[in-house]
C-alpha positions as CSV (number, residue, x, y, z in Angstrom):
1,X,-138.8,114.3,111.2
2,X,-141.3,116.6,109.3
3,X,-143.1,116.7,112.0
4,X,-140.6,117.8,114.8
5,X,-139.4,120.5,112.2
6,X,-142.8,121.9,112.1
7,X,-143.3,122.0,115.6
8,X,-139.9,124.0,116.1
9,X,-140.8,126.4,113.8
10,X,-144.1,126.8,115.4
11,X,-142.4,127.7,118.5
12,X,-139.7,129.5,117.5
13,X,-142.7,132.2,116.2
14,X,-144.4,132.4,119.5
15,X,-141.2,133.4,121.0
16,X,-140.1,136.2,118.4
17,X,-143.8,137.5,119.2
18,X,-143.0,137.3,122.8
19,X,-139.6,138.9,122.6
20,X,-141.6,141.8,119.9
21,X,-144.1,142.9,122.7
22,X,-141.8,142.8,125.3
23,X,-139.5,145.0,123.7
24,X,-142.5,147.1,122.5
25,X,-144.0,147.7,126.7
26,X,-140.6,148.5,127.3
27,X,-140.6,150.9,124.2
28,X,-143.8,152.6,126.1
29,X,-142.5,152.2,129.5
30,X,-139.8,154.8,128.4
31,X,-142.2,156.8,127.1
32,X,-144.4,157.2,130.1
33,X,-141.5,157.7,132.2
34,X,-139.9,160.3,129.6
35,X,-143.3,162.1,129.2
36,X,-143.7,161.7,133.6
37,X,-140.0,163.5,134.7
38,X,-140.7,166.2,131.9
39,X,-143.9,167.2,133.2
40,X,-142.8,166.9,136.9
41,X,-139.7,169.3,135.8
42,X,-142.0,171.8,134.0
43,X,-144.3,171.6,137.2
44,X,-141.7,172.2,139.5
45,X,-140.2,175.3,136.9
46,X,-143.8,177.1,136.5
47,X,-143.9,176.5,140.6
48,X,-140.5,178.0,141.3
49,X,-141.2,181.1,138.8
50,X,-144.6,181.7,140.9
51,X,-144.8,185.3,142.6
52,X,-145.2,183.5,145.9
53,X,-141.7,182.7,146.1
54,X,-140.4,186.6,146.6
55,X,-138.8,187.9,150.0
56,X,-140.8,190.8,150.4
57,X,-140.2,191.9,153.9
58,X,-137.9,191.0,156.6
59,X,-141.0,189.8,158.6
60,X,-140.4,187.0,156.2
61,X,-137.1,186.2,158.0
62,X,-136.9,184.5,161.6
63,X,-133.5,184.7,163.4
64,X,-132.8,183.1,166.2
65,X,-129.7,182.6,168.8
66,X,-130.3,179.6,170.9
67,X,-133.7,179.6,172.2
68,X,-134.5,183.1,171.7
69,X,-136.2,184.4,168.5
70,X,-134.9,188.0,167.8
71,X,-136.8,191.1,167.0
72,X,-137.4,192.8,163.5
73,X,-135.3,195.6,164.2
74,X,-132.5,193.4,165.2
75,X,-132.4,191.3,162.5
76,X,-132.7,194.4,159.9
77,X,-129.1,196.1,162.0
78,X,-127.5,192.9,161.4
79,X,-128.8,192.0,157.9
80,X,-128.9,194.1,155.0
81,X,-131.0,192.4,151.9
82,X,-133.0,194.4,149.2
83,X,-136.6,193.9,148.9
84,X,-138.6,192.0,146.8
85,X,-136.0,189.6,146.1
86,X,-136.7,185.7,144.3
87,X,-136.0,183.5,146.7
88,X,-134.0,181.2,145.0
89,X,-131.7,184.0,144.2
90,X,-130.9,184.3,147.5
91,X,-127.3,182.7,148.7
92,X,-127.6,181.5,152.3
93,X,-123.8,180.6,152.5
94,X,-123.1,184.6,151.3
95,X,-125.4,185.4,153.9
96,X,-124.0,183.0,156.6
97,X,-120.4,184.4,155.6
98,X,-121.6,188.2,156.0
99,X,-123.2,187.8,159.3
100,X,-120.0,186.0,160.7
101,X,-118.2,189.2,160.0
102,X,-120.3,191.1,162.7
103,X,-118.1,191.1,166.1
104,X,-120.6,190.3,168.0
105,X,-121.5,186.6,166.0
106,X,-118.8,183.3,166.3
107,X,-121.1,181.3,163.9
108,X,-124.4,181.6,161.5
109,X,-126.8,178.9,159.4
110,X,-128.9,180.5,156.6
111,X,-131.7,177.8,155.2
112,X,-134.5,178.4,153.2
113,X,-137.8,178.1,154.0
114,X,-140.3,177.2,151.2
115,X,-144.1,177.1,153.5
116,X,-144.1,180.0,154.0
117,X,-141.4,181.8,151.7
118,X,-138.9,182.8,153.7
119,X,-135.5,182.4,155.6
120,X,-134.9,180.8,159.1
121,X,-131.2,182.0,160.4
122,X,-129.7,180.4,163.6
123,X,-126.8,182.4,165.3
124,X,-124.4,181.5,167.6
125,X,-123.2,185.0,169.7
126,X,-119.8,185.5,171.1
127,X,-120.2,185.2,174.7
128,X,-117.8,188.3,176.5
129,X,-116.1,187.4,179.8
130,X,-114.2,190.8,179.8
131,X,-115.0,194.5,179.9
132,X,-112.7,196.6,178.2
133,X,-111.8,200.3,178.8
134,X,-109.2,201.5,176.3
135,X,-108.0,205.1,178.2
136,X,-107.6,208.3,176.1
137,X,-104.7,210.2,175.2
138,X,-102.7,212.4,177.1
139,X,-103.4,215.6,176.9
140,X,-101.1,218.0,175.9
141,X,-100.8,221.7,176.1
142,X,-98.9,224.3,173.9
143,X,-98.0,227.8,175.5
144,X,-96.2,230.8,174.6
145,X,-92.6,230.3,176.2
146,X,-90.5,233.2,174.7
147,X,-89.3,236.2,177.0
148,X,-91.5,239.7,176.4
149,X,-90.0,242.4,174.9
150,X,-89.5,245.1,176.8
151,X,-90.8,247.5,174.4
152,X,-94.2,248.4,175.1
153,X,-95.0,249.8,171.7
154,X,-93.9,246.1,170.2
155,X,-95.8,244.4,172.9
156,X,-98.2,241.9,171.8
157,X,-100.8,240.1,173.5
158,X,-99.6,236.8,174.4
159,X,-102.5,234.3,174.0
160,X,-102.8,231.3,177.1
161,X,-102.0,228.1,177.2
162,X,-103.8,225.9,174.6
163,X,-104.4,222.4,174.2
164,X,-103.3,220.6,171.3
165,X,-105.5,219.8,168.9
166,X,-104.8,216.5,168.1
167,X,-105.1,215.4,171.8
168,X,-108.5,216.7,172.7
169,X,-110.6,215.1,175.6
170,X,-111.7,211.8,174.6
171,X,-114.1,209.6,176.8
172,X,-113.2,206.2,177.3
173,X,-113.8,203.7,175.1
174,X,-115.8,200.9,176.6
175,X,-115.8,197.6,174.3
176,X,-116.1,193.9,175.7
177,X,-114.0,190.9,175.2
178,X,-114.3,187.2,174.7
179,X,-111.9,184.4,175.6
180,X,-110.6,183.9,172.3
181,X,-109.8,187.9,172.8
182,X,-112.3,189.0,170.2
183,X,-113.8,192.6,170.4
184,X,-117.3,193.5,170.2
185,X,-118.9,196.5,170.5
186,X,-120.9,197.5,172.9
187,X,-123.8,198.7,171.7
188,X,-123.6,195.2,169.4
189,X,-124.0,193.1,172.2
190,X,-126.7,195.2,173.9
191,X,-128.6,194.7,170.8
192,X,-128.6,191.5,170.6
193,X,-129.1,191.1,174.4
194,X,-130.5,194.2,175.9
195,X,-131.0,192.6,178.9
196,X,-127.9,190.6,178.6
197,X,-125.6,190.8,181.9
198,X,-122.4,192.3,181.7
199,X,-118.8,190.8,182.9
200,X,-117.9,191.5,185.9
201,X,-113.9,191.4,185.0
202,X,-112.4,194.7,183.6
203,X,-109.8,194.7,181.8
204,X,-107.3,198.5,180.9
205,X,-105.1,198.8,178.1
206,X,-104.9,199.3,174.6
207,X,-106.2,195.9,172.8
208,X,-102.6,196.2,170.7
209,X,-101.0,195.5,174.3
210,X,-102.7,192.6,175.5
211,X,-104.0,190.5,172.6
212,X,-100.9,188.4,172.1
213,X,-100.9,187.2,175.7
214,X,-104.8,187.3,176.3
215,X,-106.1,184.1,175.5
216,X,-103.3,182.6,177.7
217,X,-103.8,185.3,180.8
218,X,-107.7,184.5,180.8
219,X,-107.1,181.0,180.9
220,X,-105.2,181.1,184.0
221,X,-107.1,183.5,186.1
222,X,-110.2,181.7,184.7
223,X,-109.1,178.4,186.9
224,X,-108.2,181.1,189.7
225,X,-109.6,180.5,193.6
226,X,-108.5,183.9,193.8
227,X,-110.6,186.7,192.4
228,X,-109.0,188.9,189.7
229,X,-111.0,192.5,189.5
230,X,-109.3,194.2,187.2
231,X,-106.1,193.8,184.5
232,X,-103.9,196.6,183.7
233,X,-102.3,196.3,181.0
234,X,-101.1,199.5,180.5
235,X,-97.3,199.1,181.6
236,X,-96.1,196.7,178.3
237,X,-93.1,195.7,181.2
238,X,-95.3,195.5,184.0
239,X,-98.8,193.7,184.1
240,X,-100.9,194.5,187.2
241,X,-103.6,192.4,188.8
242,X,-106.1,193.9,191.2
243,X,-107.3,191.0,193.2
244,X,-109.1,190.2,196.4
245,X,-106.0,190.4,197.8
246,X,-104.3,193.6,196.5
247,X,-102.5,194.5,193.5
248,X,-100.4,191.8,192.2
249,X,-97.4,193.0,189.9
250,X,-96.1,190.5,186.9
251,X,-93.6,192.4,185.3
252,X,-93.7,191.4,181.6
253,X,-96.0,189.2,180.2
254,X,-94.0,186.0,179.2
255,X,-94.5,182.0,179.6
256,X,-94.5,182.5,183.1
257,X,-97.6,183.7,183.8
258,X,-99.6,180.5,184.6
259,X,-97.0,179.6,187.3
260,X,-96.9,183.3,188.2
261,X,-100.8,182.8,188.8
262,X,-100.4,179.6,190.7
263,X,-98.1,181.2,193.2
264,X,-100.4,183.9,193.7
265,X,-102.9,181.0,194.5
266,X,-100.7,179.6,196.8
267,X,-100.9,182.9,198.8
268,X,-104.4,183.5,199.2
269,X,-104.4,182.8,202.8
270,X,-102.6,186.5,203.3
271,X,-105.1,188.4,204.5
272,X,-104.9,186.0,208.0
273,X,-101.3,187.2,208.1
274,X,-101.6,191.1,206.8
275,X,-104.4,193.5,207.6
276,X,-105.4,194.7,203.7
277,X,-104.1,198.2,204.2
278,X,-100.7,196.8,205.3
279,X,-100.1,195.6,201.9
280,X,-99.2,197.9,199.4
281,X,-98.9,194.8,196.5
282,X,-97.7,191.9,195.8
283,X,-94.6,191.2,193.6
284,X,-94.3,187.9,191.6
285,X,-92.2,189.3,188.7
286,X,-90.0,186.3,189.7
287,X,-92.3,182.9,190.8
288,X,-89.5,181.4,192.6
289,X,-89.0,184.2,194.9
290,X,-92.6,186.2,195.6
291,X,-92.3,189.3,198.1
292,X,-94.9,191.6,199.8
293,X,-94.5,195.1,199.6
294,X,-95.9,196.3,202.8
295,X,-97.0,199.9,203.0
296,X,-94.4,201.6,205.9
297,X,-96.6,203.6,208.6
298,X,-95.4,207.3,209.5
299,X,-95.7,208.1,212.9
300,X,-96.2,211.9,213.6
301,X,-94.3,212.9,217.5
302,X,-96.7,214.7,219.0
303,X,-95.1,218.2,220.5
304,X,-94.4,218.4,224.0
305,X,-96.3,220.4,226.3
């Protein structure tokens, strides 16, 4: 029995010097890794701190939209930063938010760039499928209607007739439009794509007039076979279509205009019935009953001999 006692003590010490060292490697274990993530944090902070991490210049930006890389100039009209600036300062969700505020840009993805400093921007660009002409004022004049005295000694000069003011000549202003009935400036869009092609579709009226009813009107004459030229929206109880074939009247702008446009569809084998300068326009203010206003022809009698 002395025996078997001895050899369990025996073993019972090899295993509390087994348990000490492993608990001691995994004392130093800790250690090394405590000491390892400390030094690769202060290497990382004395690396982020470097001068080499500075926006200096907005060469050290590259904006794109799609496949095309824009130009210095462009990016510095559309992106106002201050210079040098740390580059982990920077906010590239502020700076996505500001660009999508220009008219001219639907959607924008700021990311840093660490080799080299810098910041890569992607842009997505509203695309215009309208050309927009917003007329001026009327003008108006203001002239001197009171009789003149008859007394010459009283008499005074009487100036002309003057235009008011307040309703000077204005040139039109020319914007374009895109099918969600967005504005952008001209000259924004031309910046971005100077040799960018402009729609063919024009489209008259203040933007007040039309926007409600845009998106829908666009739409319908967008799945067209007949050609729309030109939308007047000047009349708010009367919109006007200049087509291939003629002016097309449809009163006031209301749920009816897809079926008013399908009708006009309907009718685009009238120029096989009506010489072009018989028709003076069509009228589809009501789709159930369209009619063709055809221009009446004067005949002059010729005197007799």
């Amino acid at each position: 029995m002395a025996g078997i006692v001895s050899i369990s003590r025996k073993d019972l010490a090899q295993r509390r010097k087994k348990l000490r060292r492993q608990r001691q490697m995994k004392i130093i274990q800790t250690i090394w890794r405590t000491l390892a993530v400390s030094g690769l944090a202060g290497g990382l902070l004395w690396l982020i701190i470097q001068p080499m991490w500075v926006l200096k210049a907005p060469t050290q930006i590259v904006m794109t939209s799609g496949h095309q890389l824009l130009s210095e100039q462009t990016i510095q009209s559309l992106l106002v930063l201050s210079y040098p600036q740390s580059l982990w300062r920077i906010e590239p969700s502020a700076i996505a938010e500001t660009l999508e505020q220009q008219p001219a840009i639907a959607k924008a993805t700021v990311s840093r760039r660490l080799f080299p400093p810098g910041l890569v921007i992607e842009i997505q660009e509203r695309f215009p499928v309208a050309i927009t002409h917003t007329l001026p004022l009327s003008e108006t004049t203001t002239c001197n209607t009171q009789p003149q005295s008859s007394d010459k000694s009283a008499a005074k000069p009487t100036p002309p007739c003057l235009q008011n003011s307040s309703s000077q000549r204005k040139q039109t202003d020319v914007a374009l439009l895109d099918a969600s009935g967005a504005l952008i400036p001209l000259e924004k869009y031309t910046s971005l794509n100077p040799t960018g092609k402009l729609p063919s579709l024009k489209v008259v009226g203040s933007p007040e007039q039309y926007r409600p009813y845009w998106t829908q009107i666009y739409q319908a004459i967008s799945q067209s076979s007949v050609k729309v030229i030109e939308i007047d929206c000047q009349d708010p109880t009367n919109l006007i279509l200049k087509t291939e074939l003629g002016n097309v009247h449809l009163g006031v702008p209301n749920a009816q205009l897809p079926q008013k446009i399908k009708v006009l569809v309907q009718m685009r084998h009238l120029p096989a019935k009506f010489n072009p300068g018989q028709i003076a326009y069509i009228d589809l203010k009501n789709p159930d009953s369209p009619l063709v206003q055809v221009n009446q022809i004067k005949r002059i009698n010729s005197p007799d001999p």
